[in-house]
C-alpha positions, 0 to 999 in steps of 0.5 A, a space after each residue: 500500500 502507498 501512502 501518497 502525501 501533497 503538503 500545500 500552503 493550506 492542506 496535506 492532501 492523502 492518499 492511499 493506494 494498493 497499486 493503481 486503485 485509489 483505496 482512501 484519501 483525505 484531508 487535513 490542515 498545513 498550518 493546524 493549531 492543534 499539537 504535533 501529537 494530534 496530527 499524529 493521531 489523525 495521520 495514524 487514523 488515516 492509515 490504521 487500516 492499511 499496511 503502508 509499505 511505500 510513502 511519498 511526499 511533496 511538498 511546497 512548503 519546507 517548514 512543514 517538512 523538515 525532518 
């Protein structure tokens, strides 16, 4: 399973997907309010059902992605 991830200026778009077939996908907010744990919980949530194997990122916003 691939979990497809588009970081933007206002939302990281979800994706999962099991070769070519879209499974799931979703959305949260870049620029959330909430703690880093929460937006943990809320991607853990997303995948808790799918055994991710692969991950992708993109991201147009650097601050939201550095490791």
């Amino acid at each position: 399973m691939l979990l497809a991830c588009d970081v933007g200026n206002t939302e990281i778009t979800l994706a999962l997907f099991d070769d070519a077939r879209l499974v799931r996908r979703g959305r949260l907010r870049t620029h959330d309010p909430r703690d880093e744990a929460q937006l943990a919980d809320d991607l853990r949530d997303f995948v808790l059902a799918a055994p991710v194997t692969r991950c992708t990122i993109a991201s147009v916003v650097p601050s939201a992605t550095d490791a």
